[in-house]
MDAnalysis code that builds the backbone (N, CA, C; Angstrom):
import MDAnalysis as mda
import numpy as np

u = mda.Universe.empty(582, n_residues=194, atom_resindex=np.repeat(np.arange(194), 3), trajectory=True)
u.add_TopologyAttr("name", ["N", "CA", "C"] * 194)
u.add_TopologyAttr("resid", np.arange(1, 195))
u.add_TopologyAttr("resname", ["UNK", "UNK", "UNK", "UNK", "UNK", "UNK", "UNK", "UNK", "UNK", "UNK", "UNK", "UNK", "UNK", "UNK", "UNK", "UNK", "UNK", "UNK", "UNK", "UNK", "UNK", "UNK", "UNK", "UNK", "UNK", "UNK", "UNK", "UNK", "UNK", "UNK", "UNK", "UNK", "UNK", "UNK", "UNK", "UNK", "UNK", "UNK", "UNK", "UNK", "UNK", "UNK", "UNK", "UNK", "UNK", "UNK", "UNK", "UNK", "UNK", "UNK", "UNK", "UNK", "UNK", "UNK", "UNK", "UNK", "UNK", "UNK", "UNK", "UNK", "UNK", "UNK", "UNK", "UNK", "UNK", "UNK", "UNK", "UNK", "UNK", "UNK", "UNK", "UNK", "UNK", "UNK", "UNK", "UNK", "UNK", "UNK", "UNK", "UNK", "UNK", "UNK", "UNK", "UNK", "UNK", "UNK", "UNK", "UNK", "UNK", "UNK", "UNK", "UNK", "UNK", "UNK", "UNK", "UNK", "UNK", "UNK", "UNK", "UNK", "UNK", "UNK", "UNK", "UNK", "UNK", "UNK", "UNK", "UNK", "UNK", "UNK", "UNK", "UNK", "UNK", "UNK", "UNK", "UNK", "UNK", "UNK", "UNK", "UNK", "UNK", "UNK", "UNK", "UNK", "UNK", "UNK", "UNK", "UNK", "UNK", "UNK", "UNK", "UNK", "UNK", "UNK", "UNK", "UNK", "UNK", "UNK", "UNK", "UNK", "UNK", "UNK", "UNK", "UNK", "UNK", "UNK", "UNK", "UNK", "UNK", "UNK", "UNK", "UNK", "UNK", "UNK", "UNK", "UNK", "UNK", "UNK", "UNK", "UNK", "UNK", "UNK", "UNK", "UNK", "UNK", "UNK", "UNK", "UNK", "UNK", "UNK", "UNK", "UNK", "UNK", "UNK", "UNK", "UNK", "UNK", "UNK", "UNK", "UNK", "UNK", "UNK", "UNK", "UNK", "UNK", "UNK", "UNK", "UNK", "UNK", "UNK", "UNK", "UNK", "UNK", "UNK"])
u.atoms.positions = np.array([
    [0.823, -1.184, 0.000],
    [0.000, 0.000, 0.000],
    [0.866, 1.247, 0.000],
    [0.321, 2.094, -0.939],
    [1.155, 3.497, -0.792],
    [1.010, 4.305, 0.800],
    [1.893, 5.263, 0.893],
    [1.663, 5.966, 2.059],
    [1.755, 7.209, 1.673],
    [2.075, 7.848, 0.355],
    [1.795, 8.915, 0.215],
    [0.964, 9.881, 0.094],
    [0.319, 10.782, 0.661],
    [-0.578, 11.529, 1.289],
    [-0.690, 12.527, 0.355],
    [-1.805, 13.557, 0.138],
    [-2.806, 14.542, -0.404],
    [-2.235, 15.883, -0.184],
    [-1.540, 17.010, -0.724],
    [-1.310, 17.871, 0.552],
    [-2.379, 19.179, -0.709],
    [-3.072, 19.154, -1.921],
    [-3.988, 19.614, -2.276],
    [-4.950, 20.375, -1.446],
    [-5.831, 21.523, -1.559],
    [-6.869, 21.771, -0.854],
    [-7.902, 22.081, -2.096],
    [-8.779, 21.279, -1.532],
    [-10.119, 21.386, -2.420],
    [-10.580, 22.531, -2.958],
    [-10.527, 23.303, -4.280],
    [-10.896, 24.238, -4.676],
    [-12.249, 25.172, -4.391],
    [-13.176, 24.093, -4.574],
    [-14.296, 24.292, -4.713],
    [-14.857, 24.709, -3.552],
    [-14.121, 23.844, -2.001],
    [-15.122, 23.742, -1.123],
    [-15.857, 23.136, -0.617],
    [-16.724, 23.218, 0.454],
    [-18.021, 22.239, 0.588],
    [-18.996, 22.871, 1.227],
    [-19.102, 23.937, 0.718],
    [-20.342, 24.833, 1.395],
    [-21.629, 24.441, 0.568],
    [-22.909, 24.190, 1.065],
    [-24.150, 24.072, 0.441],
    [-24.331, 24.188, -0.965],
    [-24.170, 25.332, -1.560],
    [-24.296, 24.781, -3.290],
    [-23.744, 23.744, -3.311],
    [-22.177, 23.883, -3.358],
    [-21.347, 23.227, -4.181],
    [-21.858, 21.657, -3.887],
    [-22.325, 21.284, -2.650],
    [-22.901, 19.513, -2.255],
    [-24.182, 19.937, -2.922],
    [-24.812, 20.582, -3.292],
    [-26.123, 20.816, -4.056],
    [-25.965, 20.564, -5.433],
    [-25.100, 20.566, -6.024],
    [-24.665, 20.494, -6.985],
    [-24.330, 19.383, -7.327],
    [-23.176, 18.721, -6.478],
    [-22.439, 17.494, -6.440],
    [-23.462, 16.292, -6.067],
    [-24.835, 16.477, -5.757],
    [-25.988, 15.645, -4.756],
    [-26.629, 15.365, -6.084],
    [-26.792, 16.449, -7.404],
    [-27.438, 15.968, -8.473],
    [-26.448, 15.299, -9.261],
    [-25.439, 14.998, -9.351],
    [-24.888, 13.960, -10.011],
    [-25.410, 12.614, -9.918],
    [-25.432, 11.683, -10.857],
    [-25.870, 10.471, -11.016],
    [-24.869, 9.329, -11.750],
    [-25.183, 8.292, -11.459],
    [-24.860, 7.354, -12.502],
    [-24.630, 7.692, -13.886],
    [-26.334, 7.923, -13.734],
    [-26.647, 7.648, -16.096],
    [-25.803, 8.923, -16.363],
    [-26.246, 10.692, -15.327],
    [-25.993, 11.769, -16.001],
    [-24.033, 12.312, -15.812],
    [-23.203, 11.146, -15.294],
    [-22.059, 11.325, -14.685],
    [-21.041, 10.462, -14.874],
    [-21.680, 9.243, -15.128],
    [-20.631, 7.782, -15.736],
    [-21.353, 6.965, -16.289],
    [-21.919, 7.668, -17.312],
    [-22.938, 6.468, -18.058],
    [-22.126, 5.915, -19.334],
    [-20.821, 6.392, -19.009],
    [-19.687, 5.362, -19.993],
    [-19.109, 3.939, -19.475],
    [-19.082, 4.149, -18.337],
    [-19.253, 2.860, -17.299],
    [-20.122, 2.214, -17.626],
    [-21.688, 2.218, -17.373],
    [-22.540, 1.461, -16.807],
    [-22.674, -0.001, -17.704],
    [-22.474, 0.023, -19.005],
    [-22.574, -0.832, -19.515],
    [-21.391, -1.866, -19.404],
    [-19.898, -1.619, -18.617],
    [-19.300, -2.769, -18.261],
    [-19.630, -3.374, -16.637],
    [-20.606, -2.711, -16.080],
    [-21.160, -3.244, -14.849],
    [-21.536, -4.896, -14.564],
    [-20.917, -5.407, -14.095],
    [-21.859, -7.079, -13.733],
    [-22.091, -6.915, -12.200],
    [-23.905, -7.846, -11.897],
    [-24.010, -7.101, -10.379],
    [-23.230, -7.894, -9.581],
    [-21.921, -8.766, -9.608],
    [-21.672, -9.137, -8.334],
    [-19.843, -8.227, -7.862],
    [-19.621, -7.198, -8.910],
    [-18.394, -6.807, -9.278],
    [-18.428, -5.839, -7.767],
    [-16.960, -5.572, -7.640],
    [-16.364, -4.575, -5.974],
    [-15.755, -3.361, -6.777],
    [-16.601, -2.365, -6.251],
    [-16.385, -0.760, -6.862],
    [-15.677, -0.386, -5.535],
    [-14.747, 0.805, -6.355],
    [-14.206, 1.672, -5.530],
    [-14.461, 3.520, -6.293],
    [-15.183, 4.219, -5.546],
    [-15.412, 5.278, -6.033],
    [-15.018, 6.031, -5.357],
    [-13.549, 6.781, -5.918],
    [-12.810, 7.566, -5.109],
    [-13.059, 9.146, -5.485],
    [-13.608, 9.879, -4.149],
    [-13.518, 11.319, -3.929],
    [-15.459, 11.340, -4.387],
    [-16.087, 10.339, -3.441],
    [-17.550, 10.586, -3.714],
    [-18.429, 11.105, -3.471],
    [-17.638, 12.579, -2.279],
    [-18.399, 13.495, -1.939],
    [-19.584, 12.798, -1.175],
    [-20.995, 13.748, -1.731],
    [-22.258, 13.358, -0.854],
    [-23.285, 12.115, -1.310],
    [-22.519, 10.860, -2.251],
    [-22.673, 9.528, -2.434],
    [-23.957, 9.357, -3.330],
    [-23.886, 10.446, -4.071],
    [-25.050, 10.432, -4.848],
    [-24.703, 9.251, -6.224],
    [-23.434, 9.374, -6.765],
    [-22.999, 8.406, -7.629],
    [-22.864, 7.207, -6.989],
    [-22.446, 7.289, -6.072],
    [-21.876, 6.034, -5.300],
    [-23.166, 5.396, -5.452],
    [-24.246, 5.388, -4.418],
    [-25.298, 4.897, -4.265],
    [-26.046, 4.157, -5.648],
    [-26.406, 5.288, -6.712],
    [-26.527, 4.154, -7.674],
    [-25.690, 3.432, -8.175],
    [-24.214, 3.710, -8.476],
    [-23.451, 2.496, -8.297],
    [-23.675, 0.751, -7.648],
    [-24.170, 1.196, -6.799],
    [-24.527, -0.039, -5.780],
    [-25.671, -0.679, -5.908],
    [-26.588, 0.290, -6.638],
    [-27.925, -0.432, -7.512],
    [-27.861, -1.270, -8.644],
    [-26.680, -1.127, -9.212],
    [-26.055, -1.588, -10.444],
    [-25.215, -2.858, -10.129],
    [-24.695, -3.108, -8.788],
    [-24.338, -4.625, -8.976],
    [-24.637, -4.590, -7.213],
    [-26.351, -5.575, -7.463],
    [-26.735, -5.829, -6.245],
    [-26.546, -6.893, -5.155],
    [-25.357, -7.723, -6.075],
    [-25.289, -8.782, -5.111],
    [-22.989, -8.572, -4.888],
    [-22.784, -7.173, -5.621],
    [-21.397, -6.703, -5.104],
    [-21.195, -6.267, -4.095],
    [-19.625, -4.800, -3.964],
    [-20.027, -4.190, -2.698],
    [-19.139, -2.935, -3.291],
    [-19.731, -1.353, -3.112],
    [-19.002, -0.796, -3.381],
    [-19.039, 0.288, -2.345],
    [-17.902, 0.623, -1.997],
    [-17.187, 1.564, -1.493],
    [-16.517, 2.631, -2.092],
    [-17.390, 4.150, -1.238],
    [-16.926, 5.584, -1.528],
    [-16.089, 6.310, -0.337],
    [-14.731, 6.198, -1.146],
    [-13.792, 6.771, -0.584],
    [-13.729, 8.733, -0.691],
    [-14.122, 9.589, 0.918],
    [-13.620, 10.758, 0.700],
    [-12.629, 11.359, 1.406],
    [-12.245, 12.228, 1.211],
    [-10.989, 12.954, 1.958],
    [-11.368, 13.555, 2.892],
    [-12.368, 14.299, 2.584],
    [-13.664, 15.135, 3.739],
    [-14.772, 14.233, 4.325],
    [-13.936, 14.116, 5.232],
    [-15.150, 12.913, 6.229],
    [-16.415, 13.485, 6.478],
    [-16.321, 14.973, 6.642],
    [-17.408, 15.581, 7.106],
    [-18.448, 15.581, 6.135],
    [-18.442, 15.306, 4.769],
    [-19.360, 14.739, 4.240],
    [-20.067, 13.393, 3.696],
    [-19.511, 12.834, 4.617],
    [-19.719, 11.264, 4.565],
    [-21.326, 10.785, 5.339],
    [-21.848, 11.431, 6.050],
    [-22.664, 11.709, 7.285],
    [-24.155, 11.684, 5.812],
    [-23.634, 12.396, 5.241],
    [-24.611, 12.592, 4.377],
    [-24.654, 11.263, 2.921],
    [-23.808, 11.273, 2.391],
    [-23.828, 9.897, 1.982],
    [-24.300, 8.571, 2.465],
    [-24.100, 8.624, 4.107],
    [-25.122, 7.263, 4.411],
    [-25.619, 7.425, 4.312],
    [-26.318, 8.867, 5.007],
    [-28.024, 9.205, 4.695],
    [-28.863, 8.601, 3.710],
    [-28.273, 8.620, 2.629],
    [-28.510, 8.520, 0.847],
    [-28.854, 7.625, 0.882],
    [-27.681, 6.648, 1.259],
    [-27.941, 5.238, 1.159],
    [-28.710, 4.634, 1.709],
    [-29.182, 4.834, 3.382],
    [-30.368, 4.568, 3.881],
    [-31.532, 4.881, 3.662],
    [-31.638, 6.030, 2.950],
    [-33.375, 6.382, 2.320],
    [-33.364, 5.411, 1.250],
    [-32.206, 5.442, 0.610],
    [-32.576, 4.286, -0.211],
    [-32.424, 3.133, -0.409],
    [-32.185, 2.548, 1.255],
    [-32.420, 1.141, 1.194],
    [-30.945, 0.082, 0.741],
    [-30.245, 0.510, 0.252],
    [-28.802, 0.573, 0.108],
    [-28.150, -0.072, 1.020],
    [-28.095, -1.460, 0.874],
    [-26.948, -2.289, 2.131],
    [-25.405, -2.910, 1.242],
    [-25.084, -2.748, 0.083],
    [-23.816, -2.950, -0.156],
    [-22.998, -2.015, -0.676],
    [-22.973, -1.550, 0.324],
    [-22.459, 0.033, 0.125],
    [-21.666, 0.256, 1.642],
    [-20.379, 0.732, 1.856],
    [-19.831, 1.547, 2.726],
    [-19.208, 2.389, 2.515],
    [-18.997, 3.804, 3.047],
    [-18.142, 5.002, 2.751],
    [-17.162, 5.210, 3.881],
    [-15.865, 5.480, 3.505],
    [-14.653, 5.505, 4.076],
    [-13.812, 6.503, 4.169],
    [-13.574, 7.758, 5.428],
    [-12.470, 8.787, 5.052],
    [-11.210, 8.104, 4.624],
    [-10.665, 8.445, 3.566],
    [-9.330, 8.100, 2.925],
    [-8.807, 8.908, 2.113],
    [-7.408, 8.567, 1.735],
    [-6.671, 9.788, 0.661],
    [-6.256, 8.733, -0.237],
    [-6.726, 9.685, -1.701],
    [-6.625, 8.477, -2.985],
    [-5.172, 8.484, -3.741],
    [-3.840, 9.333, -3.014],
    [-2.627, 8.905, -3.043],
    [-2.124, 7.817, -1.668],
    [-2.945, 7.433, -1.286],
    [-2.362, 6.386, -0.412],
    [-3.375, 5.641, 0.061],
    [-3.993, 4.555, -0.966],
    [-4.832, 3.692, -0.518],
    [-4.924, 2.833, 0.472],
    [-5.574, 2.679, 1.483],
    [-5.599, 1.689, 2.368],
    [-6.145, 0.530, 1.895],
    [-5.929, 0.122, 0.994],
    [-6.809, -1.228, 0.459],
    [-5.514, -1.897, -0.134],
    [-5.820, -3.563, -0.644],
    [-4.654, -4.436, -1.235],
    [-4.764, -4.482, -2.261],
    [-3.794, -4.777, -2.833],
    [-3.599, -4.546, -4.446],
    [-4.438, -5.975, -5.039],
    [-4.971, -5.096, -6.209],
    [-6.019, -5.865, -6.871],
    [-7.303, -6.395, -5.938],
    [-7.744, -5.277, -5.384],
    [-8.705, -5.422, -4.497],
    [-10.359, -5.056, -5.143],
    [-10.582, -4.770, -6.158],
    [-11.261, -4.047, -7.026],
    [-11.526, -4.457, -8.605],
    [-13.045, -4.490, -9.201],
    [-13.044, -4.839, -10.615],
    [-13.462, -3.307, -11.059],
    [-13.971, -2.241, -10.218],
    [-13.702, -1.582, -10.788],
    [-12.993, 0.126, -9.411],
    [-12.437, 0.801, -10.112],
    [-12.210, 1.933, -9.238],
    [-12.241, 3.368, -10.666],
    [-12.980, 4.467, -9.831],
    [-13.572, 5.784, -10.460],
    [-13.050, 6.762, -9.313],
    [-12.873, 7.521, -10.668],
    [-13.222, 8.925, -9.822],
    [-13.456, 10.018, -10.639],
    [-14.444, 10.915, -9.941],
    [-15.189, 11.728, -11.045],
    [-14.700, 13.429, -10.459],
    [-14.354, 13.660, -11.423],
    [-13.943, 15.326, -11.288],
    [-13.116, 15.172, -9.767],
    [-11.794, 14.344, -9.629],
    [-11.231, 14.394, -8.745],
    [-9.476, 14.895, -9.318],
    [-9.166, 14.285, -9.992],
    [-7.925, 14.488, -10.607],
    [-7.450, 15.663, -10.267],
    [-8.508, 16.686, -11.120],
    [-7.943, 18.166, -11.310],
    [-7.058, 18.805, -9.994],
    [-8.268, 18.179, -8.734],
    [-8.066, 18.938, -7.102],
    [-6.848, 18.170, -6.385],
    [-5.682, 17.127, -7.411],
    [-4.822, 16.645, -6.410],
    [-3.730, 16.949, -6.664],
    [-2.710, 17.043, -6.347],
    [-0.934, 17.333, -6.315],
    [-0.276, 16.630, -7.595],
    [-0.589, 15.336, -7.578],
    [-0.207, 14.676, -8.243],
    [-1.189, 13.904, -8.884],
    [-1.789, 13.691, -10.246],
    [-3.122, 13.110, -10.465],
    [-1.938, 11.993, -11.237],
    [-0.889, 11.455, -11.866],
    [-0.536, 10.777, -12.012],
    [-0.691, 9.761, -11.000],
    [0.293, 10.045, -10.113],
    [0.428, 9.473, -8.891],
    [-1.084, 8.512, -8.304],
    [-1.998, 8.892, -8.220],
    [-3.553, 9.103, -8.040],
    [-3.802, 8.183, -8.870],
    [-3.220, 7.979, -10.116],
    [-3.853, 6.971, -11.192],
    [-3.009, 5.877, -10.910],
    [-2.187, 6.235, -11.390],
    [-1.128, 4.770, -10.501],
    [-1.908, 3.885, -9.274],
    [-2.266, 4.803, -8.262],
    [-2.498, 4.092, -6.867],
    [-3.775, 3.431, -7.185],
    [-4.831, 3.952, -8.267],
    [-5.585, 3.618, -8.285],
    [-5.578, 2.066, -9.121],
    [-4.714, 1.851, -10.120],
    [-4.464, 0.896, -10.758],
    [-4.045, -0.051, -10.304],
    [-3.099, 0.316, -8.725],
    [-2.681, -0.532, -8.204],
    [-3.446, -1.398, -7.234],
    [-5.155, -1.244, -7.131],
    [-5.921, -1.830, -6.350],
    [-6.954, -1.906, -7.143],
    [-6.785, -2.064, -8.453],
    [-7.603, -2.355, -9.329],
    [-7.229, -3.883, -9.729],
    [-8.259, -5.027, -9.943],
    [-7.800, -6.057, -9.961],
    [-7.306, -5.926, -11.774],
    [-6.408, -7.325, -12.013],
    [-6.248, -7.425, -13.212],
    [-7.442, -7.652, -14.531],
    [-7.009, -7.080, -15.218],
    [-8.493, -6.880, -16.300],
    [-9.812, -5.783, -15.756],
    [-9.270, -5.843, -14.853],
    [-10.056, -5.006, -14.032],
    [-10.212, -3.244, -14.914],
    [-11.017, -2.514, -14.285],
    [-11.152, -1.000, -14.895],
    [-10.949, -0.016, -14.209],
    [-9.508, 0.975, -14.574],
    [-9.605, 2.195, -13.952],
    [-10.864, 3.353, -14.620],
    [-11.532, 4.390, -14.087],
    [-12.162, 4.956, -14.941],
    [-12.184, 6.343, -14.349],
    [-12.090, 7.287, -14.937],
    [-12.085, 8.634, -14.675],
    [-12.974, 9.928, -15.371],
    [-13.539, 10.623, -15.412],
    [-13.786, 11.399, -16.025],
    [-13.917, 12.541, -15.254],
    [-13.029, 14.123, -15.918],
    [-12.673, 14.882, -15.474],
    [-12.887, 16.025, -16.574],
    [-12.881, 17.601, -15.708],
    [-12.937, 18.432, -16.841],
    [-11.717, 18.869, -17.253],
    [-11.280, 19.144, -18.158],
    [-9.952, 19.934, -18.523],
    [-10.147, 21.429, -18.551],
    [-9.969, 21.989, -17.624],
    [-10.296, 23.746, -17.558],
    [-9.501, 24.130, -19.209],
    [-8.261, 23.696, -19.357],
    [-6.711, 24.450, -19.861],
    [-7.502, 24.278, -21.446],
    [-8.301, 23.658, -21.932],
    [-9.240, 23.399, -23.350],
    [-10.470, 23.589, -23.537],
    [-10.861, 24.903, -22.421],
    [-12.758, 25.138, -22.650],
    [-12.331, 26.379, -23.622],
    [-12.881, 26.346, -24.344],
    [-13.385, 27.351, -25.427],
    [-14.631, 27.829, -25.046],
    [-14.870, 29.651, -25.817],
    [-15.765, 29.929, -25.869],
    [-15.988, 30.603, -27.287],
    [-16.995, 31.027, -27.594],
    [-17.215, 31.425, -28.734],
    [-18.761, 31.980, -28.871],
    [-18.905, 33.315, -28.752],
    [-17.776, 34.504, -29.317],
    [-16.722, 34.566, -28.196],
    [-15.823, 34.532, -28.310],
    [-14.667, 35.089, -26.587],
    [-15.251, 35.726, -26.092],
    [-15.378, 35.737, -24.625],
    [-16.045, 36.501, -23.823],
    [-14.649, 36.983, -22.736],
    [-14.295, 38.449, -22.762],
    [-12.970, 38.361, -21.604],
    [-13.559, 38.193, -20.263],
    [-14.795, 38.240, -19.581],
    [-15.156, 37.554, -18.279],
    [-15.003, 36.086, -18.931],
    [-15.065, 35.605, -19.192],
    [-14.707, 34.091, -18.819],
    [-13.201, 34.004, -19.051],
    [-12.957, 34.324, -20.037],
    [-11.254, 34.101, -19.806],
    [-10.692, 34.515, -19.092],
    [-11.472, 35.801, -18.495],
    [-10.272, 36.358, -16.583],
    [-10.965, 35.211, -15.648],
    [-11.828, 34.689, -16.135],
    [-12.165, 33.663, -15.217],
    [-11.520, 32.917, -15.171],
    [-11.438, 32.249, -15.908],
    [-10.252, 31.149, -16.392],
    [-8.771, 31.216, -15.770],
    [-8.411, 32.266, -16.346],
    [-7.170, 32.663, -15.578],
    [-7.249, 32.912, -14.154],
    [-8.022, 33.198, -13.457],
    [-7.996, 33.419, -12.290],
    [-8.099, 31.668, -11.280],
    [-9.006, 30.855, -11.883],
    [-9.489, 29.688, -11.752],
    [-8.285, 28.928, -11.638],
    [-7.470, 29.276, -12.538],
    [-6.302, 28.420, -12.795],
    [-5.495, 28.236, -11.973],
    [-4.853, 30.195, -11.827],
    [-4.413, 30.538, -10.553],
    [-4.686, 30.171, -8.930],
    [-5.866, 29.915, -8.798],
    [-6.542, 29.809, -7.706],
    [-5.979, 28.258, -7.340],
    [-6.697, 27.227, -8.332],
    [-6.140, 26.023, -8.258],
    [-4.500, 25.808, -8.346],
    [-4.131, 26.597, -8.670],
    [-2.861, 25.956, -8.865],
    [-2.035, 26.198, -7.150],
    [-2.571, 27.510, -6.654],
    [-2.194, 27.959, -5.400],
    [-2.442, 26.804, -4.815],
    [-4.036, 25.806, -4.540],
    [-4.026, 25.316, -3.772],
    [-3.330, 23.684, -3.802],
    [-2.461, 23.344, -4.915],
    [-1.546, 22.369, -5.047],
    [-2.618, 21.344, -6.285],
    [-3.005, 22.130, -7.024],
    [-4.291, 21.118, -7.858],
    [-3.689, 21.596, -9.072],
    [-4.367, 21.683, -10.173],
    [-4.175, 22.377, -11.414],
    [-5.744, 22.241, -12.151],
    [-6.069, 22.674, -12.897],
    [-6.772, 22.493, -14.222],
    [-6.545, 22.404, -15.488],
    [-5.374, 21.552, -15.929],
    [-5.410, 20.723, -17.070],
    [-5.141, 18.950, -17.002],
    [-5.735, 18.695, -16.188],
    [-5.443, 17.299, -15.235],
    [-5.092, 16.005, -16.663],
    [-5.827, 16.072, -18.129],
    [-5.471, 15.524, -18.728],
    [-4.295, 15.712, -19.617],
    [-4.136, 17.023, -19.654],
    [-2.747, 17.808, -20.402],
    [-1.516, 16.464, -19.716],
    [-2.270, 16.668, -18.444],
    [-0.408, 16.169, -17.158],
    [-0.652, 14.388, -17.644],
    [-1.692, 14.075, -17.969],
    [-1.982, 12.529, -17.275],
    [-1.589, 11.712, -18.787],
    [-1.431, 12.826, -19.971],
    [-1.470, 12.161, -21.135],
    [-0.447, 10.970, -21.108],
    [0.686, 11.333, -20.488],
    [1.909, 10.541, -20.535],
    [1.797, 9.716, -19.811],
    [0.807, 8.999, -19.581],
    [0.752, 7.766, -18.536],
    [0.825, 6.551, -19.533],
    [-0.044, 6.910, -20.739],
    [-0.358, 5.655, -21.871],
    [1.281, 5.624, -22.201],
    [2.279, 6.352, -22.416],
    [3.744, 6.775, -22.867],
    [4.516, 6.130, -22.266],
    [4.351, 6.278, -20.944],
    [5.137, 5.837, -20.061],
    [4.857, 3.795, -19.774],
    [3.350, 3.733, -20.735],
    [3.335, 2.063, -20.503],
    [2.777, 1.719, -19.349],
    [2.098, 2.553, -18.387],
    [1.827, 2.083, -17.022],
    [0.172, 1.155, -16.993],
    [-0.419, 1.311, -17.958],
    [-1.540, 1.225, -18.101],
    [-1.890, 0.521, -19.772],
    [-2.418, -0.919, -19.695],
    [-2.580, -1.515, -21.094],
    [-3.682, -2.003, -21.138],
])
């Protein structure tokens, strides 16, 4: 198991919108590139799952598996059971953890995600690695993330591009970045992942 630790601070936050926001995420409207390699007896790992709104249907999707949502902010974990108990949800547990240093064994997992997490960490290489490394063999890493460093607009608008720039700045202060796929391209390069 890795031991290397997170030293990132979450951009965004966790004040009321932003879990208002993160609470309407779903399965179909959030990883519905997944769903179709789902079988229900497969062990998910959904790292950085916030208020377990993905997670949870995750766990509807293979009902006789078990998946586990790993967050960094425990303090919103409280609310993720919640989720899961209104909805009835028993193979499901959520876990404070940091997704550069998994507490789990290698090849522990058929599948491990993480959604719009990359951007907010130090090292999102690193992050993919660890994640691969408790991903069983044949098994699936899966990610989907935004790339700030490639939004276009059109007509240009200079409020969004001082946005942008400022966004960037902001993240980058707090040890994250926003071009998380710019950095991660060289992973296929480097061979770590086939």
């Amino acid at each position: 198991m890795a031991s290397k630790t997170e030293s990132a601070t979450y951009t965004h936050g966790h004040h009321a919108s932003v879990i208002r926001n993160h609470s309407a995420r779903t399965a179909k409207n959030s990883v519905a590139f997944l769903l179709p390699h789902l079988t229900p007896g497969m062990k998910i790992l959904d790292i950085g799952c916030g208020p377990g709104s993905i997670t949870v249907d995750l766990a509807e999707y293979v009902p006789q598996g078990q998946v586990i949502g790993l967050e960094r902010a425990g303090s919103i974990l409280e609310q993720a059971r919640q989720l899961a108990s209104q909805r009835g949800i028993k193979n499901i547990e959520f876990v404070e953890g940091d997704a550069n240093g998994l507490a789990f064994e290698d090849g522990s997992f058929d599948v491990v995600l993480c959604h719009q997490v990359l951007q907010h960490v130090g090292d999102p290489i690193g992050m993919l690695k660890e994640m691969n490394r408790v991903t069983k063999s044949g098994g699936i890493v899966a990610a989907r993330e935004a790339d700030y460093g490639v939004f276009v607009w059109y007509p240009e608008l200079p409020g969004l591009k001082e946005w942008q720039g400022l966004y960037d700045r902001v993240a980058r202060f707090n040890g994250g970045g926003t071009e998380c796929w710019t950095d991660v391209a060289c992973l296929g390069e480097e061979g770590r992942f086939e």
